[in-house]
N, CA, C and O atoms as CSV, one atom per row, in Angstrom:
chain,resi,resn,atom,element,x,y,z
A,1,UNK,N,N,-20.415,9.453,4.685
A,1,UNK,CA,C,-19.382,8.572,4.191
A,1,UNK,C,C,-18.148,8.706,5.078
A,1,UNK,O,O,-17.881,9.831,5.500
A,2,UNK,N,N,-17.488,7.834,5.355
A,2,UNK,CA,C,-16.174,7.471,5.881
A,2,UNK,C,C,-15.168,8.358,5.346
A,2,UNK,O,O,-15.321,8.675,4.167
A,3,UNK,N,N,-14.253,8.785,5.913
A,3,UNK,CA,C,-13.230,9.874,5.433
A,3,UNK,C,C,-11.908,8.436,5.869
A,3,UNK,O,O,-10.744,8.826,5.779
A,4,UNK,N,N,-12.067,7.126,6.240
A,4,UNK,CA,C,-10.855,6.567,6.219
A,4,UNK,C,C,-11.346,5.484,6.199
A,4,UNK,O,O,-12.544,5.486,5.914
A,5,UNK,N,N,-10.894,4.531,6.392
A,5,UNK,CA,C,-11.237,2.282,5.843
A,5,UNK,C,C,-9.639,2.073,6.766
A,5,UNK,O,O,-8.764,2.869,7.105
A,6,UNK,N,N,-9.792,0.856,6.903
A,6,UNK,CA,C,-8.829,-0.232,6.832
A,6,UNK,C,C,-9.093,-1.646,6.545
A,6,UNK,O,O,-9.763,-2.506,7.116
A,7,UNK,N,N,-8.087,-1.624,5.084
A,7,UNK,CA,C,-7.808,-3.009,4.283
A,7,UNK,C,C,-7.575,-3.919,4.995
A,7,UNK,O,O,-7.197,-3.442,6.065
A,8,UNK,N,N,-7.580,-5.279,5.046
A,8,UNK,CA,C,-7.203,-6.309,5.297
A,8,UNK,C,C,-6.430,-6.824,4.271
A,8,UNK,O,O,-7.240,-7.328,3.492
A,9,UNK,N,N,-5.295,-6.977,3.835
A,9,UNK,CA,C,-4.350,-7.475,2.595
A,9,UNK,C,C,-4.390,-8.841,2.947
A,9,UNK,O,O,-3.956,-9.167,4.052
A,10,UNK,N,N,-4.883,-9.759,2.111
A,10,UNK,CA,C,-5.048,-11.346,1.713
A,10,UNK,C,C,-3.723,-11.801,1.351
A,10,UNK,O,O,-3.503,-11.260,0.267
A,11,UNK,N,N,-2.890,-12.387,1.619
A,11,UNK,CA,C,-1.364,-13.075,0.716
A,11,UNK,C,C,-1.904,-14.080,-0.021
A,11,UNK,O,O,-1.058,-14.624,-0.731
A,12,UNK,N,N,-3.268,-14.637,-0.140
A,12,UNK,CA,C,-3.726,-15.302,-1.041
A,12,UNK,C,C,-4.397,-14.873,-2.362
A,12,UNK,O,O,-4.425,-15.417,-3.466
A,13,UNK,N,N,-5.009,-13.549,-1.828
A,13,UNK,CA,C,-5.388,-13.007,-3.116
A,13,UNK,C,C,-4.490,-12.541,-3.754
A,13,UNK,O,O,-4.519,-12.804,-4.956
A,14,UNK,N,N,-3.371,-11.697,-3.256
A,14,UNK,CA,C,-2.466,-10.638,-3.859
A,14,UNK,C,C,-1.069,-11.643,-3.639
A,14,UNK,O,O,-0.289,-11.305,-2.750
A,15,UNK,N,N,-0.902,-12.312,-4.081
A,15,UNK,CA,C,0.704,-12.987,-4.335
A,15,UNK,C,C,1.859,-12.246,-4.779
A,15,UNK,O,O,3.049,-12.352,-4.483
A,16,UNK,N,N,1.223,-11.451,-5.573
A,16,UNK,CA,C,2.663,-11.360,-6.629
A,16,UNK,C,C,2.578,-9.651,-6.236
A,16,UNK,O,O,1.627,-9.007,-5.794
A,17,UNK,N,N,3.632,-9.324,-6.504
A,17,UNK,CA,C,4.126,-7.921,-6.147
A,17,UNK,C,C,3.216,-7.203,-6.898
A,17,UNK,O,O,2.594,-6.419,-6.180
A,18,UNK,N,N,2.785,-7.148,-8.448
A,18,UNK,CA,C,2.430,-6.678,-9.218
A,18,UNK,C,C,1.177,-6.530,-8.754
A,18,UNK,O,O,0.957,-5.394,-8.335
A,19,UNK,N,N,-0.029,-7.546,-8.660
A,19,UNK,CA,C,-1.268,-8.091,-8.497
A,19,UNK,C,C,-1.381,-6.657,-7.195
A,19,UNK,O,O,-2.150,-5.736,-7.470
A,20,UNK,N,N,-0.644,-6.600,-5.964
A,20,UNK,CA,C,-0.548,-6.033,-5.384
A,20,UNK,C,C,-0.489,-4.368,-5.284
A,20,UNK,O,O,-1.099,-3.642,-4.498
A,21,UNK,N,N,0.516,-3.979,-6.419
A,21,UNK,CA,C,0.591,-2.688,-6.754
A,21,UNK,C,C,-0.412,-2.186,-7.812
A,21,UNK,O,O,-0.448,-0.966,-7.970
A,22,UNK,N,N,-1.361,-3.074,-8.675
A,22,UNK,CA,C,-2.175,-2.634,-9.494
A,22,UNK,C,C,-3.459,-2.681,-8.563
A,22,UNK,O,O,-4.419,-2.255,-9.205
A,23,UNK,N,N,-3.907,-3.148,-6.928
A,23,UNK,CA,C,-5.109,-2.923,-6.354
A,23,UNK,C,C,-4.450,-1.667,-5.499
A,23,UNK,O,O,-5.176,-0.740,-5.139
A,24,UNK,N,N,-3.420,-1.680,-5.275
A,24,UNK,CA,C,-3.552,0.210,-4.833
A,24,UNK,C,C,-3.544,1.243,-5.504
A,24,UNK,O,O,-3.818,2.327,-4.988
A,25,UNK,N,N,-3.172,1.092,-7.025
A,25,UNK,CA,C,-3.613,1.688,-7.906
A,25,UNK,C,C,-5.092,1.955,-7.775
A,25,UNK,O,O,-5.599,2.991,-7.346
A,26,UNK,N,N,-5.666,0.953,-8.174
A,26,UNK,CA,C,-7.445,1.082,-8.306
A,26,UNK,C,C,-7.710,2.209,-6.882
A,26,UNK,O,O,-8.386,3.233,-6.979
A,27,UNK,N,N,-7.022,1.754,-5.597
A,27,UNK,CA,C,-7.372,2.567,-4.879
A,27,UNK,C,C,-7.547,3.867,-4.921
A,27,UNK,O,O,-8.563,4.450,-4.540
A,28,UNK,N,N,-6.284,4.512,-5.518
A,28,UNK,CA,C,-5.886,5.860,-5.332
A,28,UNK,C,C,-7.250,6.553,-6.617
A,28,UNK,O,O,-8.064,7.449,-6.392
A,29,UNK,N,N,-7.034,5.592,-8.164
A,29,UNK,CA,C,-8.122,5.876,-8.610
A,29,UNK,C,C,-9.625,6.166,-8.092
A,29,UNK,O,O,-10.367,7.015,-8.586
A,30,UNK,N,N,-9.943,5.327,-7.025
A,30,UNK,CA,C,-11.243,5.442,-6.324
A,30,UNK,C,C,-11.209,6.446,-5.432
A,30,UNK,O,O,-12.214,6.663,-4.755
A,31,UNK,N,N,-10.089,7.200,-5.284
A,31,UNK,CA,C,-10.013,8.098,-4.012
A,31,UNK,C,C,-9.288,7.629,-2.838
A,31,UNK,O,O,-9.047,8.658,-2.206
A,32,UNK,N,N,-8.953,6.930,-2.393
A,32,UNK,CA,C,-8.814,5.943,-1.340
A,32,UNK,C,C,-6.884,6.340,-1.240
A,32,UNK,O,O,-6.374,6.249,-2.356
A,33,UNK,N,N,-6.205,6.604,-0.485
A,33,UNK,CA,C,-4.410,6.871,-0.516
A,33,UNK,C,C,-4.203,6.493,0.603
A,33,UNK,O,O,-4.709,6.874,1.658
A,34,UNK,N,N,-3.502,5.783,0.420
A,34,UNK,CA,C,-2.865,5.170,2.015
A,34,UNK,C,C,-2.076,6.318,3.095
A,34,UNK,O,O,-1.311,7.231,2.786
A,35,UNK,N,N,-2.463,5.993,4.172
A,35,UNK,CA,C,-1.924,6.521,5.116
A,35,UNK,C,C,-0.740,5.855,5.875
A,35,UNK,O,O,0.277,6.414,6.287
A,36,UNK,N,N,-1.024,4.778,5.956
A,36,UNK,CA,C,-0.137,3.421,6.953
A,36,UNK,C,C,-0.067,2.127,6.509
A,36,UNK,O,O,-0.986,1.350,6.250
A,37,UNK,N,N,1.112,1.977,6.447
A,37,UNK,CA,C,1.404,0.588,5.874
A,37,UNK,C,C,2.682,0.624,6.891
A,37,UNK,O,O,3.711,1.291,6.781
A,38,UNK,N,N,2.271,-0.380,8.006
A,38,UNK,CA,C,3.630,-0.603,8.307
A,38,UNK,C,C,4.502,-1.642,7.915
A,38,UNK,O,O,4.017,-2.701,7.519
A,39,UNK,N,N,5.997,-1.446,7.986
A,39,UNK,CA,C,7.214,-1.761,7.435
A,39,UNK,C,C,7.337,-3.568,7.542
A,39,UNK,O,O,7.779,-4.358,6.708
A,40,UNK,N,N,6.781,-3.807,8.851
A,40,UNK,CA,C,6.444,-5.298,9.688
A,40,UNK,C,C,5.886,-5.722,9.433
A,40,UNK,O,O,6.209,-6.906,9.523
A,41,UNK,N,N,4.253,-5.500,8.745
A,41,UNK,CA,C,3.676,-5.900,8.875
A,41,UNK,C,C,2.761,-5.539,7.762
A,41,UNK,O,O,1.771,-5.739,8.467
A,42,UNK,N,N,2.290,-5.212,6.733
A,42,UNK,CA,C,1.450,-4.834,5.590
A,42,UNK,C,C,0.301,-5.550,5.229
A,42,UNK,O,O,-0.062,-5.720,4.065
A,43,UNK,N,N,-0.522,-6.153,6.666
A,43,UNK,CA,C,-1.671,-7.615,6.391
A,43,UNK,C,C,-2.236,-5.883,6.395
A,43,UNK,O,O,-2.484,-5.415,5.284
A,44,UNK,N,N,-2.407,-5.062,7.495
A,44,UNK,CA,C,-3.605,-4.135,7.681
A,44,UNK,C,C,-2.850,-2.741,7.630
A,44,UNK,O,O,-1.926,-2.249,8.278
A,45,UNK,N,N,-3.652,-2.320,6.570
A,45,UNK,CA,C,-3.162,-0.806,5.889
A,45,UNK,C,C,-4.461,0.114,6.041
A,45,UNK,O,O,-5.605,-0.287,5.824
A,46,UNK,N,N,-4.120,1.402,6.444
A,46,UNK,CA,C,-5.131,2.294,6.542
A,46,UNK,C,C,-5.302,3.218,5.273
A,46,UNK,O,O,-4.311,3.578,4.637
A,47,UNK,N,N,-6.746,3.642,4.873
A,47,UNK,CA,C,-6.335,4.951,3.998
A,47,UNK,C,C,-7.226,5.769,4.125
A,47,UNK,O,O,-8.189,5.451,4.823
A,48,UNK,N,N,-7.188,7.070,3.496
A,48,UNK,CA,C,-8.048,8.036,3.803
A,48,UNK,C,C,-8.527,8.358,2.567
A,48,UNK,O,O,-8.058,7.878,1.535
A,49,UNK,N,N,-9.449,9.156,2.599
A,49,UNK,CA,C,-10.775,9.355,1.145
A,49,UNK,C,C,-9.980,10.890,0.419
A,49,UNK,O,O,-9.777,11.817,1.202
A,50,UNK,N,N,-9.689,11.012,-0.646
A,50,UNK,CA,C,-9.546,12.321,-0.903
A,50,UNK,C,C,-9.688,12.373,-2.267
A,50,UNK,O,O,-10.374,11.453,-2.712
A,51,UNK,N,N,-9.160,13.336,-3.265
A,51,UNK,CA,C,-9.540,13.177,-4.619
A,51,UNK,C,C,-9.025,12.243,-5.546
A,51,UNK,O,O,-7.829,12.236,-5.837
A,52,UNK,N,N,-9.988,11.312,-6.114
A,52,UNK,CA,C,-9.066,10.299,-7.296
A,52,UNK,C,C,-7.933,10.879,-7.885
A,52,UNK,O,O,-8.046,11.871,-8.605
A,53,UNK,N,N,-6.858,10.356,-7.647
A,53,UNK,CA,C,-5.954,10.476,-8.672
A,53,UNK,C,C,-4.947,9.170,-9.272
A,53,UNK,O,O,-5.146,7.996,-8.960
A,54,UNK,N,N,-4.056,9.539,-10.011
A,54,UNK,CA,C,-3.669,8.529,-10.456
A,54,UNK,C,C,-2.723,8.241,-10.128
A,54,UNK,O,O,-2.001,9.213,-10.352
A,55,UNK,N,N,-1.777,6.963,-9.405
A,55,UNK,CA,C,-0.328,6.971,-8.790
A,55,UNK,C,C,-0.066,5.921,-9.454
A,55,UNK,O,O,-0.892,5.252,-10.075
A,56,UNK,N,N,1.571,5.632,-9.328
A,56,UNK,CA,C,2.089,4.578,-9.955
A,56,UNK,C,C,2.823,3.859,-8.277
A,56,UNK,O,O,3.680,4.506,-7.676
A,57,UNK,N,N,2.423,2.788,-7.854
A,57,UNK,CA,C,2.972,2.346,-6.647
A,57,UNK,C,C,3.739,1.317,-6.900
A,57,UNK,O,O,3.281,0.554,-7.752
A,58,UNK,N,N,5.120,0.936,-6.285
A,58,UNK,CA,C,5.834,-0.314,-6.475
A,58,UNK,C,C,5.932,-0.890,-5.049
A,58,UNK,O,O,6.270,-0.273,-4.039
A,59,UNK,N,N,5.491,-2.483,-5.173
A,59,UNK,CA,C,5.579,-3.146,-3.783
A,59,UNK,C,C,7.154,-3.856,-3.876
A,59,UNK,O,O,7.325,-4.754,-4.701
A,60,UNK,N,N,8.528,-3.321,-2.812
A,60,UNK,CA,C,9.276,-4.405,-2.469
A,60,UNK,C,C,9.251,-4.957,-1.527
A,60,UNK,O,O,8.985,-4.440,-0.442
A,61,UNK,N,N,9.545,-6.248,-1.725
A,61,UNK,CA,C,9.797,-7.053,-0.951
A,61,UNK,C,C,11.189,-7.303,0.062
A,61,UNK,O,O,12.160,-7.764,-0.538
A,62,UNK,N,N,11.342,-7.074,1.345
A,62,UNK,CA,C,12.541,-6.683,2.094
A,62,UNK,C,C,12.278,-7.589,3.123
A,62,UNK,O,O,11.398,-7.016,3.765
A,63,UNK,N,N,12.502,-8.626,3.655
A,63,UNK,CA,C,12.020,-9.499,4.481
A,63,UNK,C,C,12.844,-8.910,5.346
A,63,UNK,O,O,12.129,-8.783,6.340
A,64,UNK,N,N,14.210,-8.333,5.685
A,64,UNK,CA,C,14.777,-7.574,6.718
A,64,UNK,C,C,15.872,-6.761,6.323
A,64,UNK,O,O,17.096,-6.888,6.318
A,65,UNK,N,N,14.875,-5.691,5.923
A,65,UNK,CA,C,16.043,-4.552,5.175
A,65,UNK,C,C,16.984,-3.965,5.666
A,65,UNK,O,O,16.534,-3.403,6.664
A,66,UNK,N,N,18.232,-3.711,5.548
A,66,UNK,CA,C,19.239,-3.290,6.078
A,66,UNK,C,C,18.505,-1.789,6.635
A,66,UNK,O,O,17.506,-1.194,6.232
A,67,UNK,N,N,19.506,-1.476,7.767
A,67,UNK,CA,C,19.190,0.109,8.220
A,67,UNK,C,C,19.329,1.215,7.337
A,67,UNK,O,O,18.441,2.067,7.354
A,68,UNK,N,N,20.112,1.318,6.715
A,68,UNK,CA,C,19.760,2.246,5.689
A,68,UNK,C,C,19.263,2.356,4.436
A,68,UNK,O,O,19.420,3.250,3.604
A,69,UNK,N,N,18.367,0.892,4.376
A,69,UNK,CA,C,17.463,0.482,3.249
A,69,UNK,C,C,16.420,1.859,2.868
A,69,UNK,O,O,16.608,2.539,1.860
A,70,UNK,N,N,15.754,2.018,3.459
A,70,UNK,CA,C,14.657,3.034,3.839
A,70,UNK,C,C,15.045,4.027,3.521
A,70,UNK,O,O,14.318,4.752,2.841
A,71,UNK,N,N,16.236,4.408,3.863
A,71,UNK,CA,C,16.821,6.086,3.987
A,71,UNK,C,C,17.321,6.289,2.507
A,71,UNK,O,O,17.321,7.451,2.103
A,72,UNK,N,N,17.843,5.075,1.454
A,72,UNK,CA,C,17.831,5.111,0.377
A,72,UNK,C,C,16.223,5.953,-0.784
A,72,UNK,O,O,16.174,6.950,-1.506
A,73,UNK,N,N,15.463,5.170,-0.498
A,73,UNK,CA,C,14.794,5.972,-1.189
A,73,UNK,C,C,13.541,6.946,-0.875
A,73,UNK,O,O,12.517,7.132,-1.532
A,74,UNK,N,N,13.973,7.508,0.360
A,74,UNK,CA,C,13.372,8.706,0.883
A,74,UNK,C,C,13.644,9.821,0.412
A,74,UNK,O,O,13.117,10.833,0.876
């Protein structure tokens, strides 16, 4: 078995922020935790296999976040 995947994120399937944060849910449930999601670009996200657990993920939306957007909730 694969110890990593990369998603292809649909903007047709996953519209809504929510729709979005409840299939990376399922992920993390299946084992599956992201590694990479970049900031630019979130069509193709990587993840790696490790133990199911349960996360709570929120998707925002920042079409061009200020510079210290990021550093806020780090």
């Amino acid at each position: 078995m694969n110890s990593t995947k990369l998603c292809w994120w649909t903007p047709f399937k996953y519209a809504v922020p929510a729709d979005y944060e409840n299939w990376f849910e399922e992920q993390a449930l299946e084992g599956w935790h992201p590694v990479k999601v970049s900031q630019w670009s979130s069509f193709a996200m990587r993840f790696k296999k490790g133990e199911p657990k349960r996360y709570r993920y929120v998707v925002d939306l920042q079409p061009a976040p200020r510079k210290d957007y990021k550093r806020i909730y780090e």
